[in-house]
DRENZA-537613 format. One line per field, with one value per residue (C-alpha): residue in one letter; residue number from 1; x, y, z. Coordinates in pm, 1 decimal. Layout:
# DRENZA-537613
aa = [A,...]
i = [NUM,...]
c1 = [X,...]
c2 = [Y,...]
c3 = [Z,...]
# end
This chain:
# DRENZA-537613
aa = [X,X,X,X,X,X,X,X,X,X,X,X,X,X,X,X,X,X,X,X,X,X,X,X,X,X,X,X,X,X,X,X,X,X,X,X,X,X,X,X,X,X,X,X,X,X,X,X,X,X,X,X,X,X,X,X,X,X,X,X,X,X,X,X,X,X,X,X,X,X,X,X,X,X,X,X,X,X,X,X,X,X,X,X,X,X,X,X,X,X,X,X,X,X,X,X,X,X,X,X,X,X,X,X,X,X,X,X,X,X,X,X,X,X,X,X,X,X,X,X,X,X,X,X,X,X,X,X,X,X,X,X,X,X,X,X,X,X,X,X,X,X,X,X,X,X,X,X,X,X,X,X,X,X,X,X,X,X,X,X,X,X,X,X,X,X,X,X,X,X,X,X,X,X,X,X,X,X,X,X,X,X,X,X,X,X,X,X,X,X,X,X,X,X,X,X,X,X,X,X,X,X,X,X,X,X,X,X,X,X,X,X,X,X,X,X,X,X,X,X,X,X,X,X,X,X,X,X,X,X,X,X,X,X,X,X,X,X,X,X,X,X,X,X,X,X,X,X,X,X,X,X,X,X,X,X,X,X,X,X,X,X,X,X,X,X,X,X,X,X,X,X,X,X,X,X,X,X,X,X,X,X,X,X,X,X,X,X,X,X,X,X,X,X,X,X,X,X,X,X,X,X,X,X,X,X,X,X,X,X,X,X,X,X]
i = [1,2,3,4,5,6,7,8,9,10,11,12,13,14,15,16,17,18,19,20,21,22,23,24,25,26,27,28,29,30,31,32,33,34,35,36,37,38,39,40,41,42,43,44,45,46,47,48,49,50,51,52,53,54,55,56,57,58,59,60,61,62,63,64,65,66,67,68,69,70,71,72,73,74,75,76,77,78,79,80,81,82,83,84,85,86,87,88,89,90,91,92,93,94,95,96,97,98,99,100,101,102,103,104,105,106,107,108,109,110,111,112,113,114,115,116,117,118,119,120,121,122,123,124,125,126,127,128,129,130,131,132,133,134,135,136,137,138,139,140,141,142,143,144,145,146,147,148,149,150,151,152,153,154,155,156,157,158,159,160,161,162,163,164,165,166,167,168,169,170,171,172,173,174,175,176,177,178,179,180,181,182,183,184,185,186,187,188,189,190,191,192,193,194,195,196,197,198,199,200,201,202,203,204,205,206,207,208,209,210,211,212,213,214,215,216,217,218,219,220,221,222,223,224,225,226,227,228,229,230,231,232,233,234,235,236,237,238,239,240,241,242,243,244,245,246,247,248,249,250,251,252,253,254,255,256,257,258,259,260,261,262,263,264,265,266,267,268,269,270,271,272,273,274,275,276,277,278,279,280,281,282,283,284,285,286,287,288,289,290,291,292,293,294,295,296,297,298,299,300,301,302,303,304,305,306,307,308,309,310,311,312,313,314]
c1 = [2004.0,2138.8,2051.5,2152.8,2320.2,2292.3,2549.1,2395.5,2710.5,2943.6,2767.3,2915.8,2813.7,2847.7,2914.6,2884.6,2998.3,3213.3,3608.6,3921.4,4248.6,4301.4,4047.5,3710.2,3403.3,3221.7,3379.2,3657.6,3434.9,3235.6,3431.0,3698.4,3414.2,3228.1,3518.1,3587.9,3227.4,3235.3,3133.9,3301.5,3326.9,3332.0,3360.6,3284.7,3396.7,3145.3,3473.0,3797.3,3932.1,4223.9,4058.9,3687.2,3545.7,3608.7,4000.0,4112.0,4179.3,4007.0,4194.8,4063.3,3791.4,3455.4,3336.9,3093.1,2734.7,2912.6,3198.2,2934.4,2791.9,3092.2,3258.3,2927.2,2900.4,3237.6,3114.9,2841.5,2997.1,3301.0,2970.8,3088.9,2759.1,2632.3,2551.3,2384.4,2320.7,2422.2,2518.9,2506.8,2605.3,2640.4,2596.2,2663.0,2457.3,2130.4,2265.7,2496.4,2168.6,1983.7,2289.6,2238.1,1916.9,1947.7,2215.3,2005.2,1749.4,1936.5,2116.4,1760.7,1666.7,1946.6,1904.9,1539.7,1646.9,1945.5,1902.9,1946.1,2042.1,2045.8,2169.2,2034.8,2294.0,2148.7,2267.6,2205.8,2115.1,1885.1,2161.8,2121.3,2519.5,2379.8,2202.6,1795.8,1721.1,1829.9,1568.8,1262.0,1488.1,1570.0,1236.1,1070.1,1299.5,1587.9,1355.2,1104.6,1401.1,1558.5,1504.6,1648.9,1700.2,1870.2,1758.7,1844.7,1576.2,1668.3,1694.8,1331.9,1234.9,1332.4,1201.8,825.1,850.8,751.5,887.2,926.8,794.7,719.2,777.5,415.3,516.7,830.2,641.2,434.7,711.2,844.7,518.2,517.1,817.6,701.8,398.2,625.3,745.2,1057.7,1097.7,1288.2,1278.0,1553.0,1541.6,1952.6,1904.4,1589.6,1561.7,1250.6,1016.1,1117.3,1451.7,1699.9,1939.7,2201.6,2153.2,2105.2,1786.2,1743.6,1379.8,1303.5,991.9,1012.6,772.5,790.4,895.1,481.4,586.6,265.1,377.6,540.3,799.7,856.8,1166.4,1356.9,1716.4,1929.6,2257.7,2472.0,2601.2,2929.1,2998.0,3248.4,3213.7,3265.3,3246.2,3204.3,2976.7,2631.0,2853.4,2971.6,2624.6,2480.2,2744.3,2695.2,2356.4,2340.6,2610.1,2405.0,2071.7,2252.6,2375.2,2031.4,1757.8,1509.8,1601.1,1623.8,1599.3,1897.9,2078.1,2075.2,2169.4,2445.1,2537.7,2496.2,2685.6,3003.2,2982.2,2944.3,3218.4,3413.4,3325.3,3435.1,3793.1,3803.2,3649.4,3922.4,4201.7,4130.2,4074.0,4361.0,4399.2,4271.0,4134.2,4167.1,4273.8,4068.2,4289.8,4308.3,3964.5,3972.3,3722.9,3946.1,3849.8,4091.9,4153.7,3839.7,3841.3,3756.4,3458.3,3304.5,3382.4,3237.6,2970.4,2857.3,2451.5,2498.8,2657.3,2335.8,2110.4,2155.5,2038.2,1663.2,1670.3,1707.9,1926.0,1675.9,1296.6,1050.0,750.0,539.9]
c2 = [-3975.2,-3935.2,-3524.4,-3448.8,-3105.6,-2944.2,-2647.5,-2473.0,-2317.9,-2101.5,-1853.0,-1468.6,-1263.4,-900.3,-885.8,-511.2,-493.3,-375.4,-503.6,-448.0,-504.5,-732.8,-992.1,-1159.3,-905.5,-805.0,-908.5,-1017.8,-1325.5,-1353.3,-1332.9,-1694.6,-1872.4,-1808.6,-1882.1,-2192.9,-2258.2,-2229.0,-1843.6,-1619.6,-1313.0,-952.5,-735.1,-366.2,-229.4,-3.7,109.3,9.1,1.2,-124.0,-348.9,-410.2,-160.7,-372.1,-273.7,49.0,216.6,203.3,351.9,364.5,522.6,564.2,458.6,737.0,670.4,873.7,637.8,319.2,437.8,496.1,151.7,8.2,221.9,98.8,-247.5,-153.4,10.3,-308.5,-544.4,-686.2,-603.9,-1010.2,-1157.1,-1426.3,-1299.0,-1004.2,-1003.9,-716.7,-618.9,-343.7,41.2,347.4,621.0,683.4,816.2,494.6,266.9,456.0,425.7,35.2,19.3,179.3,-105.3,-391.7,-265.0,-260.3,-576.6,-761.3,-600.8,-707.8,-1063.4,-1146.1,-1432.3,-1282.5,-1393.2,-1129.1,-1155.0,-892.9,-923.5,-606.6,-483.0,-255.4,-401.4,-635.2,-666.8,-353.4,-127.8,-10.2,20.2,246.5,605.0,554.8,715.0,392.6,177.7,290.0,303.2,-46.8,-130.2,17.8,-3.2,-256.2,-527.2,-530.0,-627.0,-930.9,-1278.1,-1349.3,-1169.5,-1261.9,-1032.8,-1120.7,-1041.2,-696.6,-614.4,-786.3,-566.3,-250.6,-314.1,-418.2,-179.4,-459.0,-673.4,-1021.9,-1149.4,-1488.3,-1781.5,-1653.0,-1296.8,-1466.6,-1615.4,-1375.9,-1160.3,-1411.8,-1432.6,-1060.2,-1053.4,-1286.9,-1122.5,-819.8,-1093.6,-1179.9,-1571.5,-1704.3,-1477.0,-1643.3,-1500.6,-1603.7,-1552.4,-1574.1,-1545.1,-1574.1,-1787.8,-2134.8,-2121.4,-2317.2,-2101.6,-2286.4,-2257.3,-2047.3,-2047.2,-1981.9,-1974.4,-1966.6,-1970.3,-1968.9,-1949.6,-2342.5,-2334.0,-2210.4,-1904.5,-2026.5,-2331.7,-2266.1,-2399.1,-2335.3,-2472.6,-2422.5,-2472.4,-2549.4,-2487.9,-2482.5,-2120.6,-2036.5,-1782.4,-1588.0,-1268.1,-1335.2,-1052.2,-1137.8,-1432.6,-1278.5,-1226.5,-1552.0,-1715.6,-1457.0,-1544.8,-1958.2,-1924.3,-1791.7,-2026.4,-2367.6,-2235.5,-2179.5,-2563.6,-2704.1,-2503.8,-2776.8,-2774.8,-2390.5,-2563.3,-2795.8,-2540.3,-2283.0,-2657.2,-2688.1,-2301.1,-2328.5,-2664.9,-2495.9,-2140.1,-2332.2,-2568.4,-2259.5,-2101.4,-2428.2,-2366.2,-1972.9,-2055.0,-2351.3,-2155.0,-1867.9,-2167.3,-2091.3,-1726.7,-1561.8,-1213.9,-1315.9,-975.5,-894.6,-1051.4,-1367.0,-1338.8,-1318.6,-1609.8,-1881.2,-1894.4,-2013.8,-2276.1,-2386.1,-2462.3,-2792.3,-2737.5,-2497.9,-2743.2,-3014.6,-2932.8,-3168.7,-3133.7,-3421.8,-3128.2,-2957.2,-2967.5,-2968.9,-3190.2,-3253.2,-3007.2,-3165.3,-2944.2,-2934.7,-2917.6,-2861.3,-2727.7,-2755.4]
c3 = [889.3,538.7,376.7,47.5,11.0,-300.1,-375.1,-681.8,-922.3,-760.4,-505.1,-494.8,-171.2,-132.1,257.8,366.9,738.6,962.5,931.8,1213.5,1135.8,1408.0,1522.0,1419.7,1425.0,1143.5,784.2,968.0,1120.4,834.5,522.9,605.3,674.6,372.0,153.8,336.8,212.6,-80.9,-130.1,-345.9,-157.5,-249.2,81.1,195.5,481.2,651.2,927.2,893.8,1257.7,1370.5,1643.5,1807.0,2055.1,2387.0,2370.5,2526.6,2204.0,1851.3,1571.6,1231.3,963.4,859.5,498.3,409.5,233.9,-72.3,-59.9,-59.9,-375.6,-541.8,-500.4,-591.5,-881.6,-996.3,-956.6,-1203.8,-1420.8,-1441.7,-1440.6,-1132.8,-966.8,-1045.0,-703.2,-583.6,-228.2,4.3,374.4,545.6,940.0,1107.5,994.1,1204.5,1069.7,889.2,537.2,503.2,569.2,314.4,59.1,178.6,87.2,-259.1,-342.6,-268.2,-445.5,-738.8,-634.2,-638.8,-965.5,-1175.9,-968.8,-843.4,-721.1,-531.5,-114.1,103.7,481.6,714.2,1046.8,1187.9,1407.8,1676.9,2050.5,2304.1,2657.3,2705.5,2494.1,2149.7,2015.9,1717.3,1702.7,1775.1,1391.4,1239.4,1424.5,1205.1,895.9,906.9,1007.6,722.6,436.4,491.7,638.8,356.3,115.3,321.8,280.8,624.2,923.6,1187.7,1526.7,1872.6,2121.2,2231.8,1822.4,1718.2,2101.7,1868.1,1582.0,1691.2,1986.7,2218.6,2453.8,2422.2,2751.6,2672.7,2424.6,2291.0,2179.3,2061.9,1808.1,1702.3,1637.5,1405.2,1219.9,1229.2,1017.9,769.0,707.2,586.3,283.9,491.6,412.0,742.6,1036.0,1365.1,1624.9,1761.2,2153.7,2353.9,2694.8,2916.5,3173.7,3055.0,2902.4,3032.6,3223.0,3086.3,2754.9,2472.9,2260.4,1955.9,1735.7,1355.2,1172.5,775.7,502.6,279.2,-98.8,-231.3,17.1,256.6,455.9,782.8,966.6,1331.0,1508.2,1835.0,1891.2,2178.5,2233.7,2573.7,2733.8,2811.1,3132.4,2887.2,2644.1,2320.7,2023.6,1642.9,1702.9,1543.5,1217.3,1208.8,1279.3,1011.9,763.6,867.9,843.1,490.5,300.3,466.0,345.9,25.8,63.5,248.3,21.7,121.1,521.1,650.3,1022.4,918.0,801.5,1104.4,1316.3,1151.4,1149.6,1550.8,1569.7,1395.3,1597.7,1918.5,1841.9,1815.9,2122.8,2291.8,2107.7,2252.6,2537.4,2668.5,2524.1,2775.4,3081.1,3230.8,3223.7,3554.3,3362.0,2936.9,2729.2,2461.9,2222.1,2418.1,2384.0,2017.7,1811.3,1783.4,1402.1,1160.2,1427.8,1395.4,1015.6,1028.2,1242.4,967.1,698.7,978.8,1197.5,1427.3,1498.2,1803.9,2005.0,2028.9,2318.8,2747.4,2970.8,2930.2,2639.2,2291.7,2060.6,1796.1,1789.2,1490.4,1633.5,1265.9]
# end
């Protein structure tokens, strides 16, 4: 099946996230992807640490909400501030999230048409990573600006304050978040009665060009028995430079986002096969490896057995 891909002049992200020295999380896993892209990319870092959490030591700094305003004010002030869409990760405390919201405000002003995806960073499996006080801020005043979000289940949990017992609340939740003007709510990992147990699943419901039409689809993709770190911000970042590339396909462009992180995983994955009990850094997203995969993805690696990869629902 032929799709055209249309790459609109020359796209300039503002990616405000975390960043380590050494490794793929945060900016780090977003930022070489993007470029590879096609994005132009201007990046913040909200730490600077010298590697992820999961090693025995972290090293590094904090970027303070005064320090946020500053560089952006300098951006201003240079009129540098000219995006065409914003990225944004992980934030550790409630006055840098407020400085985050003040920016994309102003971002969307001197751009309405500027897309804005947030990825909002707040744990996984049952654990929030960052203080409870930044739950109802993003809920209330980050969310409302985004274009895209990209949750996984525990995160859309903590923002609705409800679980997500079944495919059914899934759903709703999704519509939930497009009723708040959010254009393409995906939900990255779902996991109830029903999934595969091999698999991850991943949901997205978006709003059609007259902002009324919805689209519902369900992706498939399989699971590997290994932890990997940095893989929401690459999916996040993937996700936003193929909408940018598929405007008219937002479920074609999260397939092919999936297709390249999973082909990725596969690289990390097999490169740890033979080590009894992988380090951290053997651990580390085999990313600049995997070029040619980001440039490439292949869809056809979607799916399990008696699962297809992808599904439009309506």
């Amino acid at each position: 099946e032929f799709v055209a891909v249309v790459v609109v002049g020359m796209a300039r992200v503002l990616s405000i996230q975390s960043h380590v020295v050494c490794g793929y999380v945060g900016n780090k896993s977003a930022t070489f992807p993007l470029q590879v892209l096609g994005f132009d990319v201007d990046a913040v870092n909200s730490v600077q640490f010298s590697n992820h959490t999961g090693y025995n030591t972290v090293k590094g700094t904090k970027l303070s909400s005064e320090d946020l305003l500053s560089i952006f004010d300098g951006l201003e002030s240079n009129d540098l501030a000219e995006y065409t869409h914003v990225l944004t990760g992980y934030v550790g405390s409630a006055d840098f999230l407020r400085a985050l919201v003040l920016i994309v405000k102003k971002l969307k002003e001197l751009n309405p048409s500027l897309i804005y995806l947030c990825d909002p960073v707040l744990g996984d499996h049952g654990q929030l990573y960052v203080p409870e006080d930044l739950v109802p801020i993003f809920r209330d005043e980050l969310l409302p600006l985004a274009d895209i979000i990209t949750p996984n289940q525990f995160e859309a949990e903590q923002l609705l304050g409800q679980s997500l017992a079944s495919e059914v609340d899934a759903w709703n939740a999704l519509d939930t978040f497009l009723d708040q003007g959010i254009k393409h709510a995906i939900l990255t990992s779902y996991e109830a009665d029903g999934c595969p147990e091999n698999a991850i699943t991943l949901l997205g419901k978006c709003k059609g060009e007259d902002g009324h039409k919805m689209m519902a689809y369900k992706i498939t993709v399989a699971k590997y028995n290994f932890y990997f770190t940095g893989t929401g911000d690459l999916l996040s970042a993937l996700i936003l430079a193929h909408t940018h590339m598929n405007p008219s396909t937002p479920h074609l462009a999260v397939a092919k986002a999936t297709a390249s992180l999973q082909s990725v995983c596969k690289r990390t994955f097999e490169s740890c096969k033979d080590c009894e009990n992988p380090t951290p850094k053997q651990r580390e997203l085999k990313l600049i490896a995997s070029k040619g995969d980001i440039e490439h993805p292949d869809i056809g690696q979607l799916g399990v057995e008696g699962t297809e990869g992808i599904v439009v629902l309506s």
